[in-house]
C-alpha positions, 0 to 999 in steps of 0.5 A, a space after each residue: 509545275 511543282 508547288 513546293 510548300 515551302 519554296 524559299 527553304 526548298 530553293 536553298 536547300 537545294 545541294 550543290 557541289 563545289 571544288 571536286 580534287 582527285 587524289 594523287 594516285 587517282 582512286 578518290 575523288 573529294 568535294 564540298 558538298 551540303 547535301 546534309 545540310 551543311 557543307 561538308 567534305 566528302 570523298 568518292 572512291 571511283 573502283 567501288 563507288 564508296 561514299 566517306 565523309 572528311 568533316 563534321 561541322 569543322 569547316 567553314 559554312 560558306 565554300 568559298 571560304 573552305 580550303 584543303 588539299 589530299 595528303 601526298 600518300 591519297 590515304 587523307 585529306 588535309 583542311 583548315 577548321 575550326 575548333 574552340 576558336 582556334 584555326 587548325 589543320 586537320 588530316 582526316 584518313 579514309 580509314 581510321 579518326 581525323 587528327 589535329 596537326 598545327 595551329 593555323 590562322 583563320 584566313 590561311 589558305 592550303 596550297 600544296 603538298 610536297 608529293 615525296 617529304 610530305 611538306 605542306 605548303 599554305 598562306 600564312 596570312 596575305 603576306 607570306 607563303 609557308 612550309 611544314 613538317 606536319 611529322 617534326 613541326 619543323 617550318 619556314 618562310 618563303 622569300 619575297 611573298 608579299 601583298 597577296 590580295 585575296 581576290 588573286 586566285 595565287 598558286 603553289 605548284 611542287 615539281 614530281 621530284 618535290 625538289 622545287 616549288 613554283 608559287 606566284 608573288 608580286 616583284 618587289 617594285 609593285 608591292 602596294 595596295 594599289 598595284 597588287 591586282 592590276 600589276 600582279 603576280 609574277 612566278 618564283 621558282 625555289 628549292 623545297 624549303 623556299 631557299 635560293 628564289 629565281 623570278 621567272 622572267 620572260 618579256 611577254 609574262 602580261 599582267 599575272 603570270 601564274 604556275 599552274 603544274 610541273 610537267 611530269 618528267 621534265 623540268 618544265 612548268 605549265 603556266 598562264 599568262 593573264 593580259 586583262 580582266 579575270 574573266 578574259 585575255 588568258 594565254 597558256 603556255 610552257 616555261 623551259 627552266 633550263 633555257 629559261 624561255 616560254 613558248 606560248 601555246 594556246 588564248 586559252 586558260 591552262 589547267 593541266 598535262 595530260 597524256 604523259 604531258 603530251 597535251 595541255 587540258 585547257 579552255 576558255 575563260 572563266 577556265 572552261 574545260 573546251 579542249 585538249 591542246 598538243 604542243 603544237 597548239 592544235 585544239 580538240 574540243 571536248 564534249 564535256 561542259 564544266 569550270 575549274 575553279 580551284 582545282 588544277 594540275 594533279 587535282 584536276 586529272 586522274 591519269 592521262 585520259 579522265 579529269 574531274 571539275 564542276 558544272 553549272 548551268 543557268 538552270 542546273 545547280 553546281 555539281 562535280 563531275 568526272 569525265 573520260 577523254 577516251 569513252 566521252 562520257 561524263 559521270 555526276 559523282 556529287 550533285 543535287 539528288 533531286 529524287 527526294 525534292 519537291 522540285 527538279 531540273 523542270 522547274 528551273 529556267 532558262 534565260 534569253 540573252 538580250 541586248 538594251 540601249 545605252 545614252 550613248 547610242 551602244 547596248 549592253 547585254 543581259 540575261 533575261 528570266 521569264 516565268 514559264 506561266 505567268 498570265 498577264 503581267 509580271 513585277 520585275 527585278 533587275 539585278 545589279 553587279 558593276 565590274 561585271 563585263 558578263 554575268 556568268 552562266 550559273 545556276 542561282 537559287 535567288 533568280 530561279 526562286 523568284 521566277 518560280 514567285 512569278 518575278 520577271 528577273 535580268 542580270 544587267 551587264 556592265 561593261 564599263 569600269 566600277 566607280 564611274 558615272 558610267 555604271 550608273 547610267 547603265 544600270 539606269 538603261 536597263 531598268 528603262 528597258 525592262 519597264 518598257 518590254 511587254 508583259 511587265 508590270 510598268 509600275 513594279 520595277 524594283 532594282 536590287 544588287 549585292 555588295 559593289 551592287 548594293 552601293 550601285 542600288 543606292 546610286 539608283 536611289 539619288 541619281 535615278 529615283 523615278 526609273 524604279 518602283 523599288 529598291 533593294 540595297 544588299 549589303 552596300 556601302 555608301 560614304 567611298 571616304 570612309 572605306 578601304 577597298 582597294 579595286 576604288 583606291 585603283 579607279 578614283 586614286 588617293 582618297 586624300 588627293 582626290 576627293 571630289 571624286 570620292 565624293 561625288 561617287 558616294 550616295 551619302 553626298 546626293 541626299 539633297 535632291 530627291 529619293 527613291 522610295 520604298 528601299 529596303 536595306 539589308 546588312 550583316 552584323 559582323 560586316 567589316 562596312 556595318 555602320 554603312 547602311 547606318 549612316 543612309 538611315 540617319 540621313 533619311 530620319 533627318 529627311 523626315 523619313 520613318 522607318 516602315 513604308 518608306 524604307 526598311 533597315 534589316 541588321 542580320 545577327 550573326 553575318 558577316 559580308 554575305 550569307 554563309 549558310 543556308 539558314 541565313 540565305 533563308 533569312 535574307 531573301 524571306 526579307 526581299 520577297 515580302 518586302 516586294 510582294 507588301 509593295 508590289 501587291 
C-alpha cells in the first residue's frame, strides 16, 4: 500500500468530476471539475479531444452550489458567478473572452435556454421563475411559481420550436412550507414568455410531477411521475399535449428521448442510467454504471445513440463519463488523473453490505469498510445520517481517509422517519453491533454524523452515552424550538402547537441525566444554526465541564453549512482525526 505523505491533503485532493452537459449540437461536453484545485468549468470537444476551460475562480467553491447551462448556438456556456460581491451571469465562448450579461441573485439557479430566441430561463429566488433577452435585456416573470424548497430538484424544459415551455410549480392550494416537499410540484406548460399557463393535469400525477424533455418532433412531454421518497417510487412517462392525456411507461426515472424519441433513456433510482425503454415499455439493460443528477434531456444525449453522466462508486471517486449505446463503450472524459498521485484506485475500499438487529426484532442494513491491513484490532466509527433509508454507493474521501488510518468505518442505514425516537434507537443498534464484531476495538467506538447526523450525535450523547466511546457532532443542531426547518415542521407539526414533542426531541432538553464524553463539536462561522452548538457548550460549563479533555468546540472561520473547498475539508477533518486518535491512543 502507498504511504502518502500527507494522507488528508492527498485524499481531498483527489479531483472529481461533477454534472458533465453536452452542447446542443453535440460536439462538446462541459463539466465542474477541480483538477486545478478548485473547481472550475471545463469543456471537451469530443471530434479532437480538446480541452478548454470556462471559469477562473468565478464560480461558486462547492459543486452543488454551481449552475450553468450551454448557450443555444453550443459556441458558449452560460453561469452564475461572482464578482465584487455581486452575483452575475456570465457567458464564456469556446473562442474568444467571457463577458458579463445581467446581474443575478447569489441563489439564482439557471434552467434553460430557449434553443430558437436565445431566452435564458432561471429561478430568481424561491418564489419565481424568470426569462431574459440576454441581447435587449428585456425580462418577465412566469405565473404561479411559488414556494420552491431548494431540496426539490425542479425543472425547466423548452420545446424544439422554443414556443412552449414546461417547468415544475407547486398548485396554489398547496403552497406552504409545510407542504412544499411532500405535496409537491406539479407541471405548467406556457407559451415562451410564460403567458397563458396550463397545469398539466392528470389523475395518477403522485406527488411531484416534474418535465423532463419535449419530444423532438411532436408535441409531446417526457415526464416523471414521484410516488414516495426521492431516492425510490419513480415512474416515467409521455403526456400527449393534444388529448391532454399521460401514458405511464416504465417504474423507472426518466432522463431523456433518444433515437429520434423512439426510446426513453431511463433507470433506476437515484436516476441511474440501467436501460433504454421503447414505448411499449420493453426494457434493454445498458452496460454502463452512472447517475444523472442535474443533467437531463438534450444535456444528457448527443444524438441518438451516445449520452453523458457521471459515476461513483464506493471505491472510485466521481467522474463523467460519455457512452455509445451502439459500440458499448464508455469513455472517462473527466476523472481523477491518478498518474500523478501518491495513491490510486488500489488503495480504496470497498464495503460489505451488512444487516444489525434492532429492539424490535427487525434489522436494518449498512455499508461496513474494513482496513485491507490491520492487525489486531481497530477503533471504529459509525457514521450517522437520519432520513436515509440507504447510503448511496458513492466514492467518500472522509471513509476511504479513515480506513487508509486503520479505522473500521459503517454508514448505518435508517429506515424510519427523521426527528423520531426511532432514529435514536437505530443509530444506537448499530453502535452495539459494531462494538460486538470481531476485530474491533470494544473500547473505541466513536459516533459521528453531519448536519441532521450532527443533531443524531448529540442525541447519542444524552440518550445513549455508554454505547460509544466518543462523539463527534458535525455541524448539528440542538434546540429544534429555536430553528426553521421545514422537513421538522412536516414531522413534529407547529412548533407553538406541539411543544412537548420539539422538546423532547431536542438534545438541549436531556442535559440533566448523564453525558456522553469526549465529544468534539465542530461548526461553521457563517452557518445560518452557529449559535447551536453555542448553546450545548454553555449547558456543559454549567455541568462543570471544561473545555479540553471532556469536550472540544472548533468554530471554522469562513464556513458556512458545510465545507465548500478542499482547504476547509482539510481543516475540518485534520480536527476529527486527531481528536480520535488523542482519545483513541
Amino acid at each position: 500500500m502507498t504511504i502518502p505523505n500527507n494522507p488528508i491533503e492527498t485524499f481531498f485532493s483527489i479531483p472529481t468530476a461533477y454534472f458533465p452537459k453536452a452542447s446542443p449540437d453535440g460536439e462538446w461536453v462541459a463539466c465542474n471539475w477541480n483538477t486545478t484545485g478548485r473547481f472550475e468549468l471545463h469543456g471537451t470537444h469530443l471530434p479532437t479531444g480538446r480541452r478548454h476551460q470556462f471559469t477562473d475562480g468565478e464560480i461558486p467553491l462547492h459543486p452543488e452550489n454551481v449552475s450553468y447551462v450551454w448557450a443555444a448556438d453550443s459556441e458558449a456556456v452560460l453561469y452564475r458567478g461572482a464578482e465584487e460581491n455581486t452575483s452575475w451571469v456570465y457567458r464564456s465562448p469556446v473562442e474568444g473572452e467571457k463577458e458579463r450579461l445581467f446581474s443575478i441573485p447569489e441563489d439564482g439557479l439557471l434552467w434553460a435556454v430557449n434553443p430558437v430566441s436565445g431566452l435564458i430561463y432561471y429561478r430568481v429566488d424561491d418564489t419565481t421563475l424568470r426569462w431574459r433577452n440576454p441581447t435587449t435585456d428585456e425580462y418577465g416573470d412566469f405565473p404561479q411559481f411559488p414556494g420552491l424548497d431548494t431540496q426539490i430538484a425542479a425543472t425547466c424544459a423548452v420545446s424544439p420550436d422554443g414556443e412552449f415551455v414546461a417547468y415544475s410549480s407547486n398548485p396554489p392550494q398547496t403552497n406552504t412550507a409545510e407542504t412544499t416537499f411532500v405535496s409537491g410540484l406539479t407541471t405548467y406548460i406556457t407559451r415562451a414568455d410564460g403567458s397563458d399557463p396550463v397545469r398539466v393535469d392528470v389523475p395518477d400525477h403522485g406527488k411531484r410531477l416534474t418535465p423532463v424533455q419535449w419530444h423532438p418532433h411532436e408535441h409531446k412531454l417526457l415526464v416523471e411521475r414521484d410516488d414516495g421518497h426521492w431516492r425510490d417510487g419513480r415512474t416515467c412517462g409521455i403526456y400527449d399535449i393534444n388529448d391532454e392525456s399521460v401514458e405511464w411507461i416504465a417504474d423507472m426515472g426518466a432522463v431523456a428521448f433518444l433515437h429520434d424519441g423512439d426510446t426513453i433513456l431511463s433507470g433506476a433510482p437515484p436516476r441511474s442510467a440501467t436501460a433504454v425503454i421503447d414505448t411499449k415499455g420493453d426494457v434493454t439493460d445498458i452496460p454502463c454504471e452512472g447517475l444523472f443528477l442535474d443533467c437531463s434531456g438534450t444535456e444528457a444525449t448527443i444524438g441518438g445513440n451516445e449520452f453523458v453522466l457521471q459515476r461513483s462508486k464506493e471505491d472510485r471517486p466521481y467522474e463523467a463519463l460519455y457512452h455509445n449505446l451502439v459500440t458499448e463503450e464508455t469513455t472517462v472524459l473527466f476523472g481523477a488523473g491518478y498518474e500523478d498521485r501518491e495513491i490510486g484506485p488500489d488503495e480504496f475500499v470497498e464495503p460489505t453490505e451488512i444487516q444489525f438487529p434492532l429492539p424490535d426484532g427487525e434489522t436494518a442494513g449498512g455499508l461496513l469498510y474494513r482496513p485491507s491491513e490491520r492487525d489486531g484490532e481497530t477503533p471504529a466509527i459509525v457514521f450517522f445520517y437520519g432520513m436515509s433509508n440507504t447510503w448511496s454507493r458513492s466514492f467518500r474521501p472522509e471513509v476511504q481517509l479513515l480506513v487508509h488510518l486503520g479505522y473500521t468505518v459503517l454508514l448505518a442505514n435508517c429506515p424510519v422517519p427523521g426527528w423520531t425516537p426511532e432514529e435514536h434507537d437505530i443509530f444506537n443498534a448499530a453502535g452495539s453491533w459494531l462494538r460486538d464484531q470481531e476485530g474491533i476495538a470494544s473500547d473505541s467506538v466513536a459516533a459521528y454524523g453531519h448536519s441532521h447526523g450532527g443533531y443524531n450525535v448529540y442525541m447519542q450523547a444524552v440518550l445513549h452515552p455508554n454505547t460509544w466511546d466518543a462523539f463527534v457532532a458535525d455541524t448539528g443542531v440542538v434546540d429544534l424550538r429555536q430553528i426553521t426547518l421545514g422537513n421538522l415542521r412536516r414531522q413534529l407539526g407547529d412548533p407553538d402547537e406541539n411543544r412537548a414533542e420539539y422538546e423532547a426531541m431536542s438534545p438541549i432538553t436531556h442535559m440533566d441525566g448523564e453525558v456522553g464524553s469526549p465529544l468534539l463539536m465542530i461548526h461553521g462561522e457563517e452557518d445560518s444554526n452557529a449559535e447551536q452548538p453555542r448553546i450545548f457548550e454553555r449547558a456543559l460549563q454549567n455541568r462543570g465541564w471544561s473545555k479540553g479533555d471532556e469536550y472540544d468546540y472548533i468554530e471554522v472561520q469562513g464556513m458556512g453549512h458545510k465545507p465548500k473547498s478542499r482547504v476547509k475539508q482539510t481543516v475540518c477533518w485534520k480536527a476529527i482525526i486527531e481528536f480520535l486518535d488523542y482519545h483513541f491512543a
